[in-house]
C-alpha positions in Angstrom: 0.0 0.0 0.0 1.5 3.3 -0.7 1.9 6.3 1.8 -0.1 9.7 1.6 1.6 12.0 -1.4 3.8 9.1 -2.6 5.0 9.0 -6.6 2.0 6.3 -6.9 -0.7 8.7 -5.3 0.5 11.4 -7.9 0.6 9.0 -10.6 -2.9 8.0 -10.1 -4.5 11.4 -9.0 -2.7 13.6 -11.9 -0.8 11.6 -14.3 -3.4 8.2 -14.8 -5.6 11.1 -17.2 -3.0 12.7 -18.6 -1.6 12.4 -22.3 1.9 11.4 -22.7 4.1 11.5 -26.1 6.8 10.0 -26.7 10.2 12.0 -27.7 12.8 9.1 -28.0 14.4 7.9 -31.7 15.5 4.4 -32.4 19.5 4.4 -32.6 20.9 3.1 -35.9 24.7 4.0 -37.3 24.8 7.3 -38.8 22.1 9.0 -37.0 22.6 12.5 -36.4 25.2 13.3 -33.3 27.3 15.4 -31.8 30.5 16.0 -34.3 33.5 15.3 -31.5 31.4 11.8 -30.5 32.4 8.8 -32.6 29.7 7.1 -34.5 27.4 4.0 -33.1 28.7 0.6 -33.6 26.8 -2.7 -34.0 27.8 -6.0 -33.3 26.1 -9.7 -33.4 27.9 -11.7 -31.2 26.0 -15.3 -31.1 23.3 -15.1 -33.9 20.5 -17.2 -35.3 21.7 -16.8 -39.1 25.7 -18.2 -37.7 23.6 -21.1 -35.9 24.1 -19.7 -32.4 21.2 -21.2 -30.2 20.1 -17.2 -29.3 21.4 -13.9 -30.3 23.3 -11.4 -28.2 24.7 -8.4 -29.7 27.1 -5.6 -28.9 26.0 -1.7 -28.7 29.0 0.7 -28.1 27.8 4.4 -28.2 28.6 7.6 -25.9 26.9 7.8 -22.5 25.2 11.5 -24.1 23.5 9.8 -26.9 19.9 10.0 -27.7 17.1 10.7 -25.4 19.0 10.9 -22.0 19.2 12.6 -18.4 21.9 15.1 -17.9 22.5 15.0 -14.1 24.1 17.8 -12.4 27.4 16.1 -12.4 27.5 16.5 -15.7 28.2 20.4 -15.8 28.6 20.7 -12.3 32.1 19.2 -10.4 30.7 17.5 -7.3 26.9 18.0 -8.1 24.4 15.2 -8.5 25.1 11.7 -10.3 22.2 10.0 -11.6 21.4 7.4 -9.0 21.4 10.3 -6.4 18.2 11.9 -8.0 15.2 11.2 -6.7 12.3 9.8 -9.5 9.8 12.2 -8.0 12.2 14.6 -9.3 12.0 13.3 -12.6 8.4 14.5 -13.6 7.9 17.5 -14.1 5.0 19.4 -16.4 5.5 19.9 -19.9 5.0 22.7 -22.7 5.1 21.2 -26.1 5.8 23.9 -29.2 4.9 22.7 -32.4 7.3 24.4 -34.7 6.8 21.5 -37.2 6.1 23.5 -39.8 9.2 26.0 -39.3 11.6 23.0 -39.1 10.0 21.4 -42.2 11.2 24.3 -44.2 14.4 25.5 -41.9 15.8 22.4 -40.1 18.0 24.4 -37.6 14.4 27.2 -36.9 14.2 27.0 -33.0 11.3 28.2 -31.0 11.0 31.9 -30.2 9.3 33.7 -27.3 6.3 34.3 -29.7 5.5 30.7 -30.2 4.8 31.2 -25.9 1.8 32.8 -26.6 0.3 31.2 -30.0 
């Protein structure tokens, strides 16, 4: 049973109704990525096509790839790793922009304080 104003409480008094969208991208090799981070690399290393009885493969990619969390630590010496942050931390309300149109014709357009008030 959970305790008065624990994450579950919230989750089922304000989250259970409310509309999520999800903002992660699949990896693959040549996706998009910061130019002094090395590319992502792919590896099977037991496969179904070589006769292996299951597959395993290999992933090697920078830590500040993708969709991630950037804990303090990461900008700030002695701040905050990861497994120090609380998950109730972790949600927090959201504004979506839709600039879709903008980036369709300008691919580096970024939001402006007028797309605040449209």
């Amino acid at each position: 049973m959970s305790t008065p104003g624990s994450l579950w409480d919230i989750y089922r008094s304000r989250l259970s109704a409310a509309t999520f969208t999800d903002l992660t991208h699949a990896f693959h090799p040549g996706q998009p990525h910061f130019p002094a981070f090395p590319d992502e690399e792919r590896s099977a290393l037991l496969d179904f096509s070589k006769g292996d009885a299951f597959q395993v493969h290999h992933y090697a990619f920078v830590g500040q790839w993708g969709t991630h969390v950037d804990p303090p630590v990461h900008f700030i010496d002695g701040g905050r790793s990861i497994d120090q942050l609380p998950v109730a931390e972790m949600l927090l309300l959201l504004v979506i922009l839709d600039i879709s149109d903008r980036v369709a014709a300008d691919p580096d357009a970024t939001p402006t304080l007028a797309d605040l008030s449209s």
